[in-house]
N, C-alpha and C positions, 0 to 999 in steps of 0.2 A: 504494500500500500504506500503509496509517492504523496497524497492526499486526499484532501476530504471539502469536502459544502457542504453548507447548508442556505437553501435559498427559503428564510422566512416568510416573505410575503409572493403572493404568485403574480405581484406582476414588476418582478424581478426578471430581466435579461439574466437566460443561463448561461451558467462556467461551463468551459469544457469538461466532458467526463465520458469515461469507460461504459460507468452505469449506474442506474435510478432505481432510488428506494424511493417510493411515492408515500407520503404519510396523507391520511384526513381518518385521523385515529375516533373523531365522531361522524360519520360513523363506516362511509363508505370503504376505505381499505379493510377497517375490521370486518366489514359485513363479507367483505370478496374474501378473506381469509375464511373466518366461519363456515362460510360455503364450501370451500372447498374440502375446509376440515370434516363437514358432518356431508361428503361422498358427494358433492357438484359435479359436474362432468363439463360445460363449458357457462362462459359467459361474458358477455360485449359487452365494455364500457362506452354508450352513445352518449354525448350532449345534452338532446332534446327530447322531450316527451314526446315530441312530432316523429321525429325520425325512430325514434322505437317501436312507434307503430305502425309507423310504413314497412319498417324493415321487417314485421313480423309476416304483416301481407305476403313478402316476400321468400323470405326462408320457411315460412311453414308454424300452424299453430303448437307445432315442440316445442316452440321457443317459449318460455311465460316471459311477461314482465314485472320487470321488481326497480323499485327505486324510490324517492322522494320529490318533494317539493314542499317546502315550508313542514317539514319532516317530517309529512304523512304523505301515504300512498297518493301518486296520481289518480283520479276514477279510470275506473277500467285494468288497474293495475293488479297483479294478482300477488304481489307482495311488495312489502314497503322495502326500508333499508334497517332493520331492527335485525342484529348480527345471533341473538338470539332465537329469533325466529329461523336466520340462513342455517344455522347448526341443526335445524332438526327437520327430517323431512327432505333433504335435497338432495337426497342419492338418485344418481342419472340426470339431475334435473339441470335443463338448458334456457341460461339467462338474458336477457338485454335489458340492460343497466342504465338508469340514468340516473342523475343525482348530480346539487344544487352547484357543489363543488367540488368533489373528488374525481366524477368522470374526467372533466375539462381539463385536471390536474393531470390524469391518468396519459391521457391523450395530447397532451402538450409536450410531457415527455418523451412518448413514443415517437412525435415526429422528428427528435432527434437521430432516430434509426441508431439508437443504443439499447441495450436490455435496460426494460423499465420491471420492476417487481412490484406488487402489493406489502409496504410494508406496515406495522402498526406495532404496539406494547406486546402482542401476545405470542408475536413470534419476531420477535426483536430480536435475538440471538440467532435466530436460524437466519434471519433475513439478511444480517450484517455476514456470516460464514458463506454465504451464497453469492455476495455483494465483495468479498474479499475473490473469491473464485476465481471470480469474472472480470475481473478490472483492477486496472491499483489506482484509477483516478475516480472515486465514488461521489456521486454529488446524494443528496437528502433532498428531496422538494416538498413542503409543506403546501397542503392545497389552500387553506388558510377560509375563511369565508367571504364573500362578495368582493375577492379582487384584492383584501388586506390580509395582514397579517393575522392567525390566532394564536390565545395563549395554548389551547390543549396543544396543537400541532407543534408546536415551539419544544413545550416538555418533552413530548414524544418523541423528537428529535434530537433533544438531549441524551435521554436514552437510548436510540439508535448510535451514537456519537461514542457515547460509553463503551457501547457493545462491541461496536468496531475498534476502536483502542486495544480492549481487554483481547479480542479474537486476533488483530493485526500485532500483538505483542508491541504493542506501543504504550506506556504504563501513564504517560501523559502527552497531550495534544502537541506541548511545544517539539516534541519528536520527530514531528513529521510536517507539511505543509497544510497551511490551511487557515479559511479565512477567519472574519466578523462572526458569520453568521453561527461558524462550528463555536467560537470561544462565547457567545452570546446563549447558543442552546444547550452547551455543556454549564454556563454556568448555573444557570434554572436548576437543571438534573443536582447540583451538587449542593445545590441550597436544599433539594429535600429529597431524592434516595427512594430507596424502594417504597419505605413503609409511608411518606406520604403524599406517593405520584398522585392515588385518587382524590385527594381533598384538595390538590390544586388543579388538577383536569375540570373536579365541579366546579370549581372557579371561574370558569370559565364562559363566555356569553353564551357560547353554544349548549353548554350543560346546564344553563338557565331554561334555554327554551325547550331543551330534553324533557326537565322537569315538571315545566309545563303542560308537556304532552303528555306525563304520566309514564317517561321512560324514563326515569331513576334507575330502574334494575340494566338497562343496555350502558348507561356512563358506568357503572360497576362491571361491566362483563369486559369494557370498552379499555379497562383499564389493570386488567387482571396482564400479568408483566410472565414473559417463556412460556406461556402453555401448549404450544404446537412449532412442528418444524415445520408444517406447511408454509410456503411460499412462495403463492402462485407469478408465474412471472408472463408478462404479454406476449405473445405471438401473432400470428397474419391466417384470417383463414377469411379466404374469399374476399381477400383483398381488403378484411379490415379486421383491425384491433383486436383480439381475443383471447382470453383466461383459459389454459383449460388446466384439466388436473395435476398436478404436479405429479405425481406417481404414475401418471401414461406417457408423459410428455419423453421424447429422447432427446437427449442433452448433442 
């Protein structure tokens, strides 16, 4: 590993890099993790509520749709983005994704033509050992909400930041290169450590409006830190963007 970014806000011009760890740890990379963890088989991260249902026109009613807007399901939509919900029930099941700002994140990196991964808190360690692999110049991209920076995404990337140190045998930052963004999201991480990543995630605007919807229990799952080595990463099928399972895919 030669270096590291982290791009806080997404409408940050990206640094060069190898390869993307995408963070929007509320909720959409954990929900694309989830899924995959509880037996997914593929799923598009699209933009637009429009274009997900054209495209289902198109590919066939296999496909369900799952996403958000204003963090409940579109109408018509057959599952929201509640990462609790992606873990149960989505063996075989094939997705087109949209959502408010993690798709656009998702997709902004892939037209880098570098490997982009889903990353989030719950398989942070896997993700960084994946993200070592692949590249020694890793960039972090925070999906952040409406075009700003946020604080959950910020944390999260603290800890991704962490995990790659500890995995790249590097015991501190100043080791290696690396900007603002990495010394800004490590220092968050080191103000509060495992035991109190949750109570500064709910901190956060996004976890306000969680709460409001009566998803308290998803910022708690959203935030549970190594529980899976899944780590779905983007591919091309049919000429667009697409998840599928890590344990089919050949490397």
């Amino acid at each position: 590993m030669e270096r590291i970014d982290v791009v806080l806000s997404p409408g940050e011009p990206l640094p060069p890099a190898d390869v993307w760890l995408v963070v929007d740890i509320l909720r959409a990379t954990t929900s694309i993790v989830a899924f995959f963890d509880g037996g997914g088989a593929s799923l598009t991260p699209l933009r637009t509520v429009e274009e997900a249902l054209e495209l289902r026109k198109t590919w066939g009613h296999q496909w369900l749709l799952a996403g958000e807007r204003g963090g409940v399901p579109p109408d018509g939509f057959h599952r929201g983005n509640s990462p609790r919900e992606m873990l149960s029930g989505s063996t075989g099941m094939r997705l087109l994704f949209t959502t408010t700002n993690g798709t656009e994140a998702l997709l902004r990196c892939a037209a880098t033509g570098h490997p982009v991964y889903a990353a989030c808190a719950r398989n942070a360690r896997a993700a960084a050992k994946e993200a070592l692999r692949r590249g020694k110049r890793i960039g972090i991209f925070c999906a952040g909400r409406h075009g700003r920076s946020a604080l959950d995404d910020a944390l999260c990337a603290g800890l991704l930041v962490r995990r790659l140190l500890e995995e790249g045998m590097h015991p501190e930052e100043r080791a290696l290169s690396c900007g603002d963004g990495v010394r800004m999201a490590l220092a968050l991480w080191r103000n509060l450590g495992e035991d109190r990543f949750h109570d500064a995630v709910a901190e956060a605007d996004h976890a306000e409006i969680l709460r409001r919807l009566g998803l308290e229990e998803d910022i708690r799952f959203c935030c549970d830190i190594d529980r899976t080595d899944i780590v779905p990463l983007l591919g091309v099928w049919k000429d667009r963007p697409v998840f599928s399972h890590p344990r089919e895919r050949a490397d």
